[in-house]
N, C-alpha and C positions, 0 to 999 in steps of 0.2 A: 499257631498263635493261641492265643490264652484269651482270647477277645469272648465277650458275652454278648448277644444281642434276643432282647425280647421286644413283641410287639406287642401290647394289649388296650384292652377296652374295658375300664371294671362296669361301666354303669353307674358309677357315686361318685358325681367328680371331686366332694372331700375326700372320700377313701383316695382318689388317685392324687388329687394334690398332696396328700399328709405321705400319702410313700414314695414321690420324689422327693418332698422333704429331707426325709431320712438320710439319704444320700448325701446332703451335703454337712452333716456331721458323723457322719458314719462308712467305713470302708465297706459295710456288711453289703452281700448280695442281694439286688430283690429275689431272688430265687429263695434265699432264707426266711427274707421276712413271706413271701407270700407259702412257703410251709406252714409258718407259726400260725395264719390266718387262716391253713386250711382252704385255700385260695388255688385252684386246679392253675400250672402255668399255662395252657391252649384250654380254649372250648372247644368239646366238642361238635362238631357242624354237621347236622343233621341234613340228610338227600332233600327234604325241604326245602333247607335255605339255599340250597344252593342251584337249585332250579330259581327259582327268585333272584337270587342274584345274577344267575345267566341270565335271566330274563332281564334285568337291570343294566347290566352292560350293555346292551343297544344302545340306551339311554346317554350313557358316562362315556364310553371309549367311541361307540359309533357316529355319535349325533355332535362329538364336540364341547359337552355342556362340562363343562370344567367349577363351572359354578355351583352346578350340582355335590362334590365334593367338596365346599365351603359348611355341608350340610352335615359333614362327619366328622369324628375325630377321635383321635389315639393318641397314646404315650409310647414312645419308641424309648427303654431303658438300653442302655450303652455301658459296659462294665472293661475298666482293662484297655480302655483307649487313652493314649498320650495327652496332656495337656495342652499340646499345638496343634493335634486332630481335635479335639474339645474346643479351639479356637475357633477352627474354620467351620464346627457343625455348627457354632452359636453366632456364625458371621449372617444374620439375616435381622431385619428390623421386628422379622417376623416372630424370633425365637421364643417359645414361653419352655420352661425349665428347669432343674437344678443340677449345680454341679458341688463333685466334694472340695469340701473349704480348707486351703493351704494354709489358714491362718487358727484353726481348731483340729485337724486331725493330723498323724503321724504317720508322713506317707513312707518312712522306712522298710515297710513292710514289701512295698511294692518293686524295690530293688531287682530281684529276681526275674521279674514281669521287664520290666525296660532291659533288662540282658536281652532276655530272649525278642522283645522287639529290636533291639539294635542289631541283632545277630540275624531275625530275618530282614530289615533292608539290606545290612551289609552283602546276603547272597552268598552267591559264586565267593566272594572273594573272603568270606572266614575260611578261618584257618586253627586250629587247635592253639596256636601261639598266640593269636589274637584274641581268641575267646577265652582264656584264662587273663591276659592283662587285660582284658574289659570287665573281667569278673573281681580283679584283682583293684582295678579301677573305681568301678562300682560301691566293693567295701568301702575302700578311704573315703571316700566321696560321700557318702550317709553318714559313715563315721562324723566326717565334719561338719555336716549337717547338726547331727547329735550335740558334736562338743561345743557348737556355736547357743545351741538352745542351751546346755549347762552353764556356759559363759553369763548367757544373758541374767537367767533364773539367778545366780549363785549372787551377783552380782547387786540384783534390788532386792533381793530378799536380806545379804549385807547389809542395804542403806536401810532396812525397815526400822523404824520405833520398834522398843520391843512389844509394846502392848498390842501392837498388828502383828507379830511374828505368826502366832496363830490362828489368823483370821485365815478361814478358811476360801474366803470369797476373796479377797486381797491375795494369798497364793493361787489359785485358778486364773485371775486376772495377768499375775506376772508370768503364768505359763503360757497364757494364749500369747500375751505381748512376745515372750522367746520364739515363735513360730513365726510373728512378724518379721523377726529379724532372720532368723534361722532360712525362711521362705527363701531369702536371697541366695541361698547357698545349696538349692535344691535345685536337678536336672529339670530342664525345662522340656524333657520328652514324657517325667515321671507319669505313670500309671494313674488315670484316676478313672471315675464313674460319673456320669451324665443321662441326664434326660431329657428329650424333647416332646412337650406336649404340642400337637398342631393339628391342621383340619388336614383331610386325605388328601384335599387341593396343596397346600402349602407342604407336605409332606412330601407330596410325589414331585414338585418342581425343585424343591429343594435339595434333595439327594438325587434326581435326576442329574443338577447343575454338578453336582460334586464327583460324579464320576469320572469328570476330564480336571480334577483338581492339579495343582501341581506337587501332591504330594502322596505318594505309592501307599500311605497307611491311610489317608483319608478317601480315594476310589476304593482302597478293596473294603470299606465301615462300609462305604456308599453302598457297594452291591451288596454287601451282606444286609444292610437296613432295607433295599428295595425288595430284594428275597424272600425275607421276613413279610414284608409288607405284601407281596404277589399272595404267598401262601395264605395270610387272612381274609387280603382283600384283595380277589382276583379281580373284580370287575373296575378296581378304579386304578391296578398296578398290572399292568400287561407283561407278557414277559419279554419281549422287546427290551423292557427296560434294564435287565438283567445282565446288559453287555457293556465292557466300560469305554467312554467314549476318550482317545485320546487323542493328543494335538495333531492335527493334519499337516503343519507348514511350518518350517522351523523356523523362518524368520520371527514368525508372528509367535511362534513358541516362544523362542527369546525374550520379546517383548515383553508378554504375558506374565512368564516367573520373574521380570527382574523388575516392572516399572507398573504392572497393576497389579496383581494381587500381592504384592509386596513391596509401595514403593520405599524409596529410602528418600528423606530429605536431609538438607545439613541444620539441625536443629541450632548451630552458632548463629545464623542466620535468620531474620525475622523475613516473613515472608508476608506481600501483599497480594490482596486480592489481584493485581492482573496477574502475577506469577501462576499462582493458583486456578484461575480461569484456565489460564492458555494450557495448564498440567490437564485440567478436565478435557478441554474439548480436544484435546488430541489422541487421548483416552480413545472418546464417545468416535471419532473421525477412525482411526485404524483400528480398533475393537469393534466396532460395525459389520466391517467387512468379512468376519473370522467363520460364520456361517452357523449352522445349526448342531455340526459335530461337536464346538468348545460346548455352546448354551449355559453361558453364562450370563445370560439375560439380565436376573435376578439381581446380581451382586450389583450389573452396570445401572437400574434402576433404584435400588438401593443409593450409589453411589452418587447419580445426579439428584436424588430428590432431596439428601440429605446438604449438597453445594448451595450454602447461604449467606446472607451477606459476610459473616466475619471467620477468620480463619487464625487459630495460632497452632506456632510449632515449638516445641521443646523436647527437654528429654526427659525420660520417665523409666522406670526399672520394667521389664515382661512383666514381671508379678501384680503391680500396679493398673499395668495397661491394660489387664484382663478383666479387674474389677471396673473399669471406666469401661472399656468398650461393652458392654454389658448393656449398656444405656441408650436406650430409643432415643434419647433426647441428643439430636444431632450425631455427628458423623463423625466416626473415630475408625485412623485407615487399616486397615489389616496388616499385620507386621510377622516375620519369623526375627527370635533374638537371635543376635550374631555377636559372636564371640572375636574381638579384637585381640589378632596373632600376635600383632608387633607390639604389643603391652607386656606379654607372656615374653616374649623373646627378650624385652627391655629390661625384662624381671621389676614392673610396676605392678603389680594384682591388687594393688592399692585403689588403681586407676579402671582396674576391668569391671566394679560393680557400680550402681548411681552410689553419688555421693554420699545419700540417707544411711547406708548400710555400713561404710565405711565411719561415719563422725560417730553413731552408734558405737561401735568396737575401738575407737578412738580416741576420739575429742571427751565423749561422753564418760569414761571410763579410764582414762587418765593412762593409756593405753599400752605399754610394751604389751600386755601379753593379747590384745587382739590385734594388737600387728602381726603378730607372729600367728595368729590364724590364719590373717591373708596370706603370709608372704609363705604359709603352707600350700594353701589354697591355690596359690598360683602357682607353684613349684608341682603339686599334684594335675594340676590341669595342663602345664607345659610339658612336662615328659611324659604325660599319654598321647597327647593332642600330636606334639612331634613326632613321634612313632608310625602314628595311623591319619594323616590328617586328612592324604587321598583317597579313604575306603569311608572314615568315619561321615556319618549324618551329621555335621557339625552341629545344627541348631537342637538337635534332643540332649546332647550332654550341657549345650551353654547353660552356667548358673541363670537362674530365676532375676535374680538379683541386676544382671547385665544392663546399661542403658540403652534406648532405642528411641528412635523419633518418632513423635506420635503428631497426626495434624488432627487436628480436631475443629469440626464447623459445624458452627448451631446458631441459632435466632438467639436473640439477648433473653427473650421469656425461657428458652429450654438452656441456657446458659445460669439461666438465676435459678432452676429448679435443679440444677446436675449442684450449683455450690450451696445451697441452701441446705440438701441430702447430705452430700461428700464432708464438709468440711467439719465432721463432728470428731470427737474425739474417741469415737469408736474406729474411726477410720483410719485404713494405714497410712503409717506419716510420711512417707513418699511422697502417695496419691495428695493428703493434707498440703505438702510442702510445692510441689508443683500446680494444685489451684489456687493457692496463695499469692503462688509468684504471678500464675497468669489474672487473678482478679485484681494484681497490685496495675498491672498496665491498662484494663479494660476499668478500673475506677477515675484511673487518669483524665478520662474523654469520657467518663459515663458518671454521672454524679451517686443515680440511682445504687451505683453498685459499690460505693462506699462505706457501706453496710456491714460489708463481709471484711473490711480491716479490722474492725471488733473482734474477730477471729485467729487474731495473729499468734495468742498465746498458744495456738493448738500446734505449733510450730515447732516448741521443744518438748511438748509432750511424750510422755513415757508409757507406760499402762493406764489404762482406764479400769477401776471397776466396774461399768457399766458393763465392759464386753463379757466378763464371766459370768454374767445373765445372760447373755444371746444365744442360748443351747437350746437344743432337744432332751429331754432329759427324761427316761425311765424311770416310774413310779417303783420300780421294784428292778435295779439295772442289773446287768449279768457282766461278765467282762467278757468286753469287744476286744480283739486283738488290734492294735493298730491305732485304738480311738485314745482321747484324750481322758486320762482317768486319775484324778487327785483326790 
């Protein structure tokens, strides 16, 4: 695999917060940028310290004191992991971080990268036949990606006045908005880069937990990230740790992948708190028993602290549901997007993305020829997906774009601060379109939150100039392969 993983400690935590930054406008490596700085990747560890730290480990591993590791802390950078491994490392309340932005960079590049991770789950069962139509898949598949961002660009830059034609800041705005839409049409396994900043305590429970994940690219990050972490810091990363822990009991396996760490609801359905209840404590009642092999502690403490009074369910695009779950503020459940077969067989591809992406190429656009993206678009994902459906990892090729049920629960205060942030018009209009709809039934019964109907216009929103200020931007830029450049 093609995976990156570094551990470090700069000592400046601007210097370390401004190069995770980086990351999320930029494909570039840290291993580049920490060149430019002149910036050794390992320090060297002097037979000093490391008497000292043997001597320390009594302390840390022997005595218990786990609290003592609350006292440290690193940036674990992650290059060349999937965006639904980038899910499950940022599934913690704990997460501080950045990851690269589907909504400013051009992940086309990374094509090649999701080959060869598809090709190693696939295993045993590739085949020279298979790995040229994945390859062959793949092309189209970015291709469309591309043509959907030309679509969009070609399109408002048409409706402009001319005296904006060459405003340079109004074209940057209408390219980022083409990535909004374009995002929906991107594999939702694509290659990006992330980073976790946390203390040694939160660091070591956290990728401990993930080595019995239910996802064979997210245990082998886990060891490699624990590995990493052993080699820096022996005395708070044992090598015990180093081993992946997998499900013991197949019942409870079952359980596990299909109804917690991924459940599925019927979003047509509104769902009340006792439904919701009785979904928790059955959780907490047979997840109990599963023992110290899963150790999946974390996620289940997570899970009940974030169960509060009010609970809504709808549907929402992956792409969307990644910028929301992000949010400390209440409890948004863990999802893999799933790709609906019987839509592809209906030949509806109309129907396989949320709505937003579709009235986009449609409604918006006065449409024949973005229907005839979709009805590409699902014609290329029907006669791959046919072909291989029992080898393929279905959830890394499903579009971005796909809908998914998302439950979400939070107190009314961390409720008015998630729509207060969200509902601007920097934000994508999905994400817009779905708190709109849920703040239209929670003003219903809440007076307070009446407020955010004033927000209605952000509904048919298009581009914002505001978003072509939201960069990182070179005083002297060099050209990035992959990055956003007008």
């Amino acid at each position: 695999m093609d995976r990156f993983i570094l551990v470090k400690s700069f000592g400046d935590p601007e210097l370390e917060a401004m190069l995770q930054a980086l990351y999320s406008r930029s494909h570039k490596s840290i291993k580049e940028h920490l060149e430019e700085l002149k910036i050794p990747l390992k320090e060297e560890v002097t037979e000093k310290h490391l008497k000292i730290k043997k001597s320390l480990a009594t302390y840390y591993i022997g005595y218990g004191h786990a609290s003592i590791g609350d006292c440290a802390s690193a940036t674990v950078f992650m290059e060349n992991v999937s965006i639904i491994a980038a899910k499950a490392i940022q599934n913690t309340p704990l997460y501080n971080g950045q990851e690269s932005s589907t909504r400013y960079i051009d992940f086309k590049c990374k094509k090649d990268y999701l080959f060869n991770l598809i090709k190693d789950i696939v295993g045993q069962q590739s085949t020279k036949t298979f790995e040229k139509d994945l390859h062959e898949f793949l092309d189209s598949y970015y291709e469309m990606y591309e043509k959907v961002k030309k679509f969009i660009i070609d399109k408002e830059r048409d409706s402009l006045p001319v005296f904006e034609k060459d405003n340079v800041t109004v074209q940057r705005a209408i390219n980022v908005y083409a990535f909004d839409v374009a995002r929906g049409f991107l594999p939702s396994g694509t290659l990006t880069q992330l980073s976790f900043h946390g203390t040694l305590r939160n660091l070591r429970s956290h990728f401990k937990t993930l080595r019995s994940h239910y996802l064979k690219e997210v245990r082998d990050i886990a060891l490699e990230v624990l590995k990493e972490l052993h080699e820096q810091y022996p005395s708070a990363f044992e090598k015990e740790l180093l081993t992946e822990k997998v499900k013991i009991d197949s019942k409870n396996k079952t359980y596990i992948d299909s109804n917690f760490l991924y459940p599925r609801f019927n979003h047509s359905t509104k769902t009340d708190l006792k439904i919701v209840n009785d979904y928790l404590y059955t959780v907490m009642v047979d997840y109990g028993g599963l023992g110290e092999a899963n150790n999946q502690q974390a996620n289940l403490v997570s899970m009940f602290n974030y169960y509060i009074p009010k609970e809504y369910i709808d549907a929402l695009d992956y792409g969307s549901w990644r910028d929301l779950q992000r949010h400390r503020n209440g409890f948004i459940n863990p999802v893999l997007p799933e790709l609906d077969l019987s839509l592809l067989e209906e030949d509806k591809p109309f129907l396989v993305l949320n709505t937003w992406y579709n009235n986009i190429l449609i409604k918006n656009y006065d449409g024949f020829e973005g229907l005839q993206l979709l009805l590409d678009f699902g014609k290329l994902l029907k006669d791959f997906v046919s072909k291989y459906k029992d080898i393929l990892p279905l959830p890394y090729i499903t579009p971005m774009g796909v809908s998914i049920d998302v439950l979400m629960s939070c107190k009314y205060t961390e409720l008015d601060y998630i729509l207060n942030l969200r509902l601007q018009e920097t934000v994508h209009g999905s994400l817009v379109n779905f708190l709109l709809n849920l703040n239209s039934g929670v003003s219903s019964q809440v007076a307070y939150f009446l407020k955010y109907n004033e927000r209605q216009y952000l509904r048919n929103k298009t581009y914002s100039v505001k978003r072509a200020k939201q960069d990182i931007v070179r005083n002297n830029p060099d050209s990035e392969k992959c990055d956003v450049k007008n």
